[in-house]
N, CA, C and O atoms as CSV, one atom per row, in Angstrom:
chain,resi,resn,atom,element,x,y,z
A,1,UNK,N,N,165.469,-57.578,112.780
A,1,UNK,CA,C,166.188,-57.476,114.019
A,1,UNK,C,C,165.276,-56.889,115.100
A,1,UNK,O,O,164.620,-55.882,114.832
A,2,UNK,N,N,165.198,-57.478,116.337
A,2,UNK,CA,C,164.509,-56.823,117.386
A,2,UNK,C,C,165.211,-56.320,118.090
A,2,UNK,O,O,166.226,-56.861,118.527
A,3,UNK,N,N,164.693,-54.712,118.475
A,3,UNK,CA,C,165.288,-54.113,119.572
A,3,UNK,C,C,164.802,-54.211,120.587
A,3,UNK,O,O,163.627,-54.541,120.750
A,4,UNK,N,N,165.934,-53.835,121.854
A,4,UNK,CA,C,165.003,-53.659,123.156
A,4,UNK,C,C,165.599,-51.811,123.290
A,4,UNK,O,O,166.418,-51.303,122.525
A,5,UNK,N,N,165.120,-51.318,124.108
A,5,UNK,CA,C,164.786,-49.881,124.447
A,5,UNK,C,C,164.476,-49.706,125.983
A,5,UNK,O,O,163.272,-49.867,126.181
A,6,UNK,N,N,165.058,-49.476,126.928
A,6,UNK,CA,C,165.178,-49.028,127.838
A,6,UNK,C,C,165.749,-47.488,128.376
A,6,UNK,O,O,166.836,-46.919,128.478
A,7,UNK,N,N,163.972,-47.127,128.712
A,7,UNK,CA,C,163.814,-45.508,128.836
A,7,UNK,C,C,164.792,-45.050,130.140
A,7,UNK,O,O,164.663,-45.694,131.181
A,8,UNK,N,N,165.796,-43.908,130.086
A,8,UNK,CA,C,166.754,-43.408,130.905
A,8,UNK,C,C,165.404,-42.342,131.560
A,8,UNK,O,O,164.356,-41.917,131.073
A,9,UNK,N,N,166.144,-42.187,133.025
A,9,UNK,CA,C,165.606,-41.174,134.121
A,9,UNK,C,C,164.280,-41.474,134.291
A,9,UNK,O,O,163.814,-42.613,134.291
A,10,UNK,N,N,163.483,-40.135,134.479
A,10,UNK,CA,C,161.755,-40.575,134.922
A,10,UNK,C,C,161.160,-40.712,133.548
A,10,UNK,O,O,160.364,-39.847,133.183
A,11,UNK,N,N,161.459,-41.692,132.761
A,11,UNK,CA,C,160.747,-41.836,131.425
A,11,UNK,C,C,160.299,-43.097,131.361
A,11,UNK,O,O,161.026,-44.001,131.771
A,12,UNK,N,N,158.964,-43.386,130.811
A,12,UNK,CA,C,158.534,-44.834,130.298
A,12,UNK,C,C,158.401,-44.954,129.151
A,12,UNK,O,O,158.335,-43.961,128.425
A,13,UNK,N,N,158.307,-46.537,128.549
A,13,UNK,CA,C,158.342,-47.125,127.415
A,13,UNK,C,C,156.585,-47.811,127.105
A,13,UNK,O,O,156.172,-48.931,127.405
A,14,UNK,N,N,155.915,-46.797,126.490
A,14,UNK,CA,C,154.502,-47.204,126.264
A,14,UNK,C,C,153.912,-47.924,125.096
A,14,UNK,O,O,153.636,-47.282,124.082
A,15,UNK,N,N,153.740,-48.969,125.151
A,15,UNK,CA,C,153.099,-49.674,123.748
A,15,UNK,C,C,151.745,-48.771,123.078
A,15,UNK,O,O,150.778,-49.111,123.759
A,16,UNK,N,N,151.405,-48.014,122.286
A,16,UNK,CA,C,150.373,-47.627,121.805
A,16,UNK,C,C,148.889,-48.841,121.871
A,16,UNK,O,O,148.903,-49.878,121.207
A,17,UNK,N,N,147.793,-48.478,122.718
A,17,UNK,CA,C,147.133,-49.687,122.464
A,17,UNK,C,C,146.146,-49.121,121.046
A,17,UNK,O,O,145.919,-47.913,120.981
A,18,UNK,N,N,145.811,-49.685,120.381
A,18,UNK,CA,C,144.520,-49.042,119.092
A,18,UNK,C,C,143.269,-49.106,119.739
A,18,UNK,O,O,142.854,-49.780,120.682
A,19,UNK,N,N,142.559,-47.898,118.717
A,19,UNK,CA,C,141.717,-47.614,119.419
A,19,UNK,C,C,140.404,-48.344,118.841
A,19,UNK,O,O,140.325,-48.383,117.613
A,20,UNK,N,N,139.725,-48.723,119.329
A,20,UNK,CA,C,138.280,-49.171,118.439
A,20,UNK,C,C,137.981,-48.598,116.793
A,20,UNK,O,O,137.919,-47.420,116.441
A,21,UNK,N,N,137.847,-49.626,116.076
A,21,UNK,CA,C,137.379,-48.869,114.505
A,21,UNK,C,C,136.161,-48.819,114.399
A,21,UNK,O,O,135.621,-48.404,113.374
A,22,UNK,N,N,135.310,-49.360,115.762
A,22,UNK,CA,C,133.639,-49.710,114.808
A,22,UNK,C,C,133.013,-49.355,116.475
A,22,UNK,O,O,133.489,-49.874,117.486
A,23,UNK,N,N,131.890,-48.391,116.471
A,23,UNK,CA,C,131.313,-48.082,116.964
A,23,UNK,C,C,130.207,-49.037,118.159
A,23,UNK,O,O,129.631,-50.014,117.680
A,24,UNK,N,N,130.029,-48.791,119.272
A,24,UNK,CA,C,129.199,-50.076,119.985
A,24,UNK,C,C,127.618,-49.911,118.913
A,24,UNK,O,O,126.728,-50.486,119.539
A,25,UNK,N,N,127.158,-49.443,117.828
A,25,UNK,CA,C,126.300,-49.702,117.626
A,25,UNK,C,C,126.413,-50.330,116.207
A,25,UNK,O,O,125.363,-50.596,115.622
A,26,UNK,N,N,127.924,-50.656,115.446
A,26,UNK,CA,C,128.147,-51.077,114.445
A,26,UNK,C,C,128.866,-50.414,113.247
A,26,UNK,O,O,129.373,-51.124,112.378
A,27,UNK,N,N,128.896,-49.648,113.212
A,27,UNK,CA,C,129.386,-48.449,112.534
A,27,UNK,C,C,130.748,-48.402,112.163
A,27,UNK,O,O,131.573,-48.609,113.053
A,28,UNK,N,N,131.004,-48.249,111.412
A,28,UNK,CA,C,132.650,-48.436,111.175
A,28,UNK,C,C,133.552,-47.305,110.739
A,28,UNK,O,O,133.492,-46.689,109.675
A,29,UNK,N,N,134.599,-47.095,111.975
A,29,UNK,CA,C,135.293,-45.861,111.733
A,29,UNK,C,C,136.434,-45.343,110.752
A,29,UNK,O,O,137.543,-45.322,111.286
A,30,UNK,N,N,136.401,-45.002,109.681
A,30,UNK,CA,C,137.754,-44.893,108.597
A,30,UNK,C,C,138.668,-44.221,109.837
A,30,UNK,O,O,138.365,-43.644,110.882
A,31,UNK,N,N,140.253,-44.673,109.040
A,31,UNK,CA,C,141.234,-44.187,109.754
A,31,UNK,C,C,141.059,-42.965,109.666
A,31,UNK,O,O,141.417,-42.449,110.725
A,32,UNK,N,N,140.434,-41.704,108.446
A,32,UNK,CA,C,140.854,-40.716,108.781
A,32,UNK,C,C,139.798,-39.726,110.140
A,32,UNK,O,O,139.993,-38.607,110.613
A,33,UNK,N,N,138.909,-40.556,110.361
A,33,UNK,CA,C,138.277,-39.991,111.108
A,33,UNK,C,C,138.810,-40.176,112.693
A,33,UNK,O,O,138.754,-39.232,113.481
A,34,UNK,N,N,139.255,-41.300,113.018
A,34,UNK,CA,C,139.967,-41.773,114.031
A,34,UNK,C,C,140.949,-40.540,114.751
A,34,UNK,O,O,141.632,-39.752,114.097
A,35,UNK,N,N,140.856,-40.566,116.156
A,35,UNK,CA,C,141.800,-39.765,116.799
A,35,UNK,C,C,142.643,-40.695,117.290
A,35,UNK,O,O,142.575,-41.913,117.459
A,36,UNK,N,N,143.824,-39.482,117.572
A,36,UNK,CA,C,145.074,-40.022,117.647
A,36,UNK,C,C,145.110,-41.244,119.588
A,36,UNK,O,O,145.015,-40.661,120.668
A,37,UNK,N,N,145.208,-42.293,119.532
A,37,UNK,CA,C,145.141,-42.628,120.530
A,37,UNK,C,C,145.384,-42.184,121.978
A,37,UNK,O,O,146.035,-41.142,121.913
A,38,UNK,N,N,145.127,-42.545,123.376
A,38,UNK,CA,C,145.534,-41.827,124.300
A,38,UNK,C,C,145.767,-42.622,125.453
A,38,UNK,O,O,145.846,-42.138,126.582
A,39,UNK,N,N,145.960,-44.684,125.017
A,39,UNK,CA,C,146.056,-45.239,126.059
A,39,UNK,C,C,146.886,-46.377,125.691
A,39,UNK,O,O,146.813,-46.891,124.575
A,40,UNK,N,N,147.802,-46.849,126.757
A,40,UNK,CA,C,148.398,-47.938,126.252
A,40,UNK,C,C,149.354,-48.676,127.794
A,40,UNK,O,O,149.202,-48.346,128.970
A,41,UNK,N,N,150.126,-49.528,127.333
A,41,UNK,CA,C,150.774,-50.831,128.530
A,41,UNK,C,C,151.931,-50.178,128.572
A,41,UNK,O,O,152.399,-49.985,127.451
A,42,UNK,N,N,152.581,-49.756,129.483
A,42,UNK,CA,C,154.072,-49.376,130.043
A,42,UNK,C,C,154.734,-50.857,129.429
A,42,UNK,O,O,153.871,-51.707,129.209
A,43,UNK,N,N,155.749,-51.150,129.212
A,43,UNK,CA,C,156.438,-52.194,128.611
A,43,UNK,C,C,158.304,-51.705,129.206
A,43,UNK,O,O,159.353,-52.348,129.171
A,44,UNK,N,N,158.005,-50.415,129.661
A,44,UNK,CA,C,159.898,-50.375,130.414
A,44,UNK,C,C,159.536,-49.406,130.970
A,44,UNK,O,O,158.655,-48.614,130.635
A,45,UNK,N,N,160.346,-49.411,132.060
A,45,UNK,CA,C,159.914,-47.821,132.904
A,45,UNK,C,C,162.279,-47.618,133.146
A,45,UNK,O,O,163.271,-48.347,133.165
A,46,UNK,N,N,161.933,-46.216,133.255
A,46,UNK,CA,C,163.446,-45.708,133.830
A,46,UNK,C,C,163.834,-46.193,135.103
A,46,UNK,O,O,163.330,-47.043,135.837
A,47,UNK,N,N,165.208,-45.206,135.250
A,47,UNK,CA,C,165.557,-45.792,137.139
A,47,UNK,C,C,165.425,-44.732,137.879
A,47,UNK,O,O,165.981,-44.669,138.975
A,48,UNK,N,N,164.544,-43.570,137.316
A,48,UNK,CA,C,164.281,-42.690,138.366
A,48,UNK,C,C,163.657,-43.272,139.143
A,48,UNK,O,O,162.735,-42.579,138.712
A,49,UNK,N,N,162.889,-44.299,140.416
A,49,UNK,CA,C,162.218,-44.674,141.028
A,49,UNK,C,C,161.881,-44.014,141.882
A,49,UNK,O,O,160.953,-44.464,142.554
A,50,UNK,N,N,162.523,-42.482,142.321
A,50,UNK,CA,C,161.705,-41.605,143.162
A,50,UNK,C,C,160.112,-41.344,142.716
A,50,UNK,O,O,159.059,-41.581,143.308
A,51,UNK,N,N,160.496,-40.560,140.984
A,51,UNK,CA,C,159.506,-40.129,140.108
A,51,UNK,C,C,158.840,-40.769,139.903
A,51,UNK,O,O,157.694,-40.364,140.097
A,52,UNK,N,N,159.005,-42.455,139.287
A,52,UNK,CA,C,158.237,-42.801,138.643
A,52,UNK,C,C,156.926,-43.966,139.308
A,52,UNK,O,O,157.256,-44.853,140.095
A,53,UNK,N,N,155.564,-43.802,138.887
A,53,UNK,CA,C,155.027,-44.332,140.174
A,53,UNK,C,C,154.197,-45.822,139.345
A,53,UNK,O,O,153.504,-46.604,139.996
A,54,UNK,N,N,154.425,-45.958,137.985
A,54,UNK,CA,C,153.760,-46.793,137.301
A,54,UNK,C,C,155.025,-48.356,136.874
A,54,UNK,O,O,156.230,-48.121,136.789
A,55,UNK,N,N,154.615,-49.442,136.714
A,55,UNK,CA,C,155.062,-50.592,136.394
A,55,UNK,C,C,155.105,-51.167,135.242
A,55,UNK,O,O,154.017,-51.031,134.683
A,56,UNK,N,N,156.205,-52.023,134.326
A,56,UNK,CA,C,155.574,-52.698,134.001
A,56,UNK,C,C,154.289,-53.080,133.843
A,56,UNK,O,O,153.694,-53.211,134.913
A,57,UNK,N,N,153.376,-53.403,132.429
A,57,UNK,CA,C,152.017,-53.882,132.658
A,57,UNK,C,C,150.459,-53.153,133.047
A,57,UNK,O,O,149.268,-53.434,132.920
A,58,UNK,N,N,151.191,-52.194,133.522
A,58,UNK,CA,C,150.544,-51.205,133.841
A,58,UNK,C,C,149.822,-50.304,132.510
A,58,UNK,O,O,150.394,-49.825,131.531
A,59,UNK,N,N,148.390,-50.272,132.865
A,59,UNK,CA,C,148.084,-49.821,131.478
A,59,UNK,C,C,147.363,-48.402,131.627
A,59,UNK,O,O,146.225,-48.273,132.078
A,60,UNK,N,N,148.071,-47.489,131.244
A,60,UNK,CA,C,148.374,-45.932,131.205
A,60,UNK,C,C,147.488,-45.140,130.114
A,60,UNK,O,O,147.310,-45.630,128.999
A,61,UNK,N,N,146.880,-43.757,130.524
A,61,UNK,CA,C,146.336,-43.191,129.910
A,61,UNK,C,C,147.077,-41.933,130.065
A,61,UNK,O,O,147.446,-41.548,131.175
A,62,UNK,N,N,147.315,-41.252,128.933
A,62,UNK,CA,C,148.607,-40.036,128.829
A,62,UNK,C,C,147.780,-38.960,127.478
A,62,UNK,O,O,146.828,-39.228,126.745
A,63,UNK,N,N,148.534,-37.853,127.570
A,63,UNK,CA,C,147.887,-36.729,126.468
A,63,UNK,C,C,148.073,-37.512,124.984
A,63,UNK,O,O,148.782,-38.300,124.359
A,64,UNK,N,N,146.950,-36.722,124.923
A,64,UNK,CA,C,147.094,-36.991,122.949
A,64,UNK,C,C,148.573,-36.630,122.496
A,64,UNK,O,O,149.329,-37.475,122.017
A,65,UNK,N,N,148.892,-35.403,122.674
A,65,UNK,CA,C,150.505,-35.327,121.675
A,65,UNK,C,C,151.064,-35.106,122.358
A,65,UNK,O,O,151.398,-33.943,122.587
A,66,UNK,N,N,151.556,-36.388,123.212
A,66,UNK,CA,C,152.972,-35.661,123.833
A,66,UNK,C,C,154.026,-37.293,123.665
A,66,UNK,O,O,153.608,-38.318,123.126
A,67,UNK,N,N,155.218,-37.142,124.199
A,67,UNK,CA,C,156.059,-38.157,123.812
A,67,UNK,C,C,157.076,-38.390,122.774
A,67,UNK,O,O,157.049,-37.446,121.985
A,68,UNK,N,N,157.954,-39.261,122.459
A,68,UNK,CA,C,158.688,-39.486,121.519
A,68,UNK,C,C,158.365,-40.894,121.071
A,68,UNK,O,O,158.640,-41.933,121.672
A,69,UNK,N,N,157.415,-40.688,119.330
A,69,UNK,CA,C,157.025,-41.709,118.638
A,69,UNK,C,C,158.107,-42.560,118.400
A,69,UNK,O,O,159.129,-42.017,117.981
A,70,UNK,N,N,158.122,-44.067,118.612
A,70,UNK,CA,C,158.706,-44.907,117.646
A,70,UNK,C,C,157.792,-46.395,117.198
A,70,UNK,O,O,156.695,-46.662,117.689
A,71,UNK,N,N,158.507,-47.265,116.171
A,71,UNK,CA,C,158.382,-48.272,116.163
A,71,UNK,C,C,158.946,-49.152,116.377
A,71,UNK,O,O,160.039,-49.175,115.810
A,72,UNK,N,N,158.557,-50.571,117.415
A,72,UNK,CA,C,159.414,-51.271,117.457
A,72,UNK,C,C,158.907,-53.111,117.240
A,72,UNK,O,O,158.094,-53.866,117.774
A,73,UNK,N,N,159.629,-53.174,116.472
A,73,UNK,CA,C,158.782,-54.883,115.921
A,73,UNK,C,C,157.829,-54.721,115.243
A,73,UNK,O,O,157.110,-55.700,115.040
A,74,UNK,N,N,157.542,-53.644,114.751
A,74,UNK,CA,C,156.090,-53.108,113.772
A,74,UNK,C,C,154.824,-52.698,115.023
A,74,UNK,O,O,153.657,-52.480,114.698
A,75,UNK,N,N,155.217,-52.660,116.172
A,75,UNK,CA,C,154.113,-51.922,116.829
A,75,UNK,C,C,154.408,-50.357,117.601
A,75,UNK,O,O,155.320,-50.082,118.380
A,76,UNK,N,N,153.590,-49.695,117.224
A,76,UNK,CA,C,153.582,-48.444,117.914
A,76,UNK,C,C,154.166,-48.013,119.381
A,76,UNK,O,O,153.769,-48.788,120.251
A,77,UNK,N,N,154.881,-47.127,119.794
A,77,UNK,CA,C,155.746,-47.457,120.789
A,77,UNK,C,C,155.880,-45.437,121.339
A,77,UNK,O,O,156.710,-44.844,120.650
A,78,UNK,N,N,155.356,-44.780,122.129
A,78,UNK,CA,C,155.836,-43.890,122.717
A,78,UNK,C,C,157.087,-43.824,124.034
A,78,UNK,O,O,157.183,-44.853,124.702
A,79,UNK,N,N,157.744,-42.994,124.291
A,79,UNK,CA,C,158.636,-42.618,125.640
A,79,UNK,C,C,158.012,-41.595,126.045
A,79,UNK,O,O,157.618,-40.881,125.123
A,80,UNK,N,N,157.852,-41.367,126.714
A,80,UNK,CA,C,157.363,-40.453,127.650
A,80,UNK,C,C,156.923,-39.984,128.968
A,80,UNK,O,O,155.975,-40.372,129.652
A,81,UNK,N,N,157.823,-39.047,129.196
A,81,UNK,CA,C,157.981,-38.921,130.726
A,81,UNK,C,C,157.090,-39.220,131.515
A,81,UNK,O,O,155.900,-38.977,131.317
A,82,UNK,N,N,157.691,-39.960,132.819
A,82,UNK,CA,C,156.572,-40.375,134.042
A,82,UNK,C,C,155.622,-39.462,134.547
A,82,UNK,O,O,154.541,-39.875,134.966
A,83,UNK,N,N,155.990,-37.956,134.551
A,83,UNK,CA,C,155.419,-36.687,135.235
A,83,UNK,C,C,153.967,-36.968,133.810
A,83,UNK,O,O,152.859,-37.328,134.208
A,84,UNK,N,N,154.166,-36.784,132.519
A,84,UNK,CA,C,153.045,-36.704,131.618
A,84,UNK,C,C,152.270,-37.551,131.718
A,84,UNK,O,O,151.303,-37.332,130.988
A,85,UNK,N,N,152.169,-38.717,132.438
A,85,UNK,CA,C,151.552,-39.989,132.273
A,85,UNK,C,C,149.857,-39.010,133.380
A,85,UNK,O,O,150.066,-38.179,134.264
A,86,UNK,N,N,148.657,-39.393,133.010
A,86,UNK,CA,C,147.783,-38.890,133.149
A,86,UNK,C,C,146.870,-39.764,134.487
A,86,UNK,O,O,146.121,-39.361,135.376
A,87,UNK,N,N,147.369,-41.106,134.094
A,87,UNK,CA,C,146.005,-41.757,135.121
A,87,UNK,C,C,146.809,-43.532,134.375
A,87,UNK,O,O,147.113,-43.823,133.218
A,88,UNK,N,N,146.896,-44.268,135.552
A,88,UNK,CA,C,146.920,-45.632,134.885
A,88,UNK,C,C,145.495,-46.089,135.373
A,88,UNK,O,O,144.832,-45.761,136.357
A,89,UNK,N,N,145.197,-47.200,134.057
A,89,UNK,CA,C,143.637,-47.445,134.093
A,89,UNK,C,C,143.845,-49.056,135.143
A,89,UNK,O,O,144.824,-49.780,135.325
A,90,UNK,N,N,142.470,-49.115,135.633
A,90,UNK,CA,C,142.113,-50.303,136.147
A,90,UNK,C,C,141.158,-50.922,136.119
A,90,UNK,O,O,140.149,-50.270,136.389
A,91,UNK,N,N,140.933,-52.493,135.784
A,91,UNK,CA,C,139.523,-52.800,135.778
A,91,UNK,C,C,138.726,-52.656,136.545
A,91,UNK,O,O,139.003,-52.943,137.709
A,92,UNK,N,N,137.323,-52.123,136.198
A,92,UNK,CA,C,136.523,-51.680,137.098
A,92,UNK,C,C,135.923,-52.631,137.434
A,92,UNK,O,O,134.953,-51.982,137.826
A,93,UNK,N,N,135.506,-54.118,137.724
A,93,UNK,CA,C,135.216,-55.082,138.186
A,93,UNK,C,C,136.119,-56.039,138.891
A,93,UNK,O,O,135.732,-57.100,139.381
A,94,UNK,N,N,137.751,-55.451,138.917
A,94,UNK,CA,C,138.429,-55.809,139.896
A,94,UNK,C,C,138.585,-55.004,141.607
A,94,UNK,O,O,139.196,-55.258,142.645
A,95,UNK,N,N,137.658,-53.959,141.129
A,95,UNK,CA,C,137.849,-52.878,142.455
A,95,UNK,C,C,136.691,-53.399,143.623
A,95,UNK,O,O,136.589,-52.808,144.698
């Protein structure tokens, strides 16, 4: 069954993106060495629209532990408030 999830007040709905396993020089990272990710795609935002300043699509960089973990469809899925959101990223060859 698929859910949908739509975050109430100044909260967003963040897809976890993964992080690289293998090093730019080849190297390959075991999970346990791996840190906990810290970037990922907004996928629902709340209706605070005063607060909240990110979109849809928008691909967000936020603290290591903060949020409320879930899964949804088998992929990694945080909520977490618009105020915690740190920096949304942009390509640097689109600027």
């Amino acid at each position: 069954m698929s859910e949908s999830v739509q975050p109430l007040g100044a909260r967003v709905l963040v897809r976890v993106l993964d992080e690289e396993s293998v090093t730019p020089s080849g190297l390959l990272i075991p999970d346990t060495a791996k840190e906990k990710p810290q970037r990922g795609v907004v996928v629902a935002v709340g209706d605070d629209e005063d607060l909240i300043k990110v979109k849809a699509g928008d691909r967000v960089l936020y603290p290591r532990y903060s949020g409320t973990e879930l899964t949804i469809d088998g992929q990694d899925h945080l909520v977490i408030d618009a105020n915690d959101l740190v920096a949304v990223l942009r390509d640097a060859t689109a600027a």
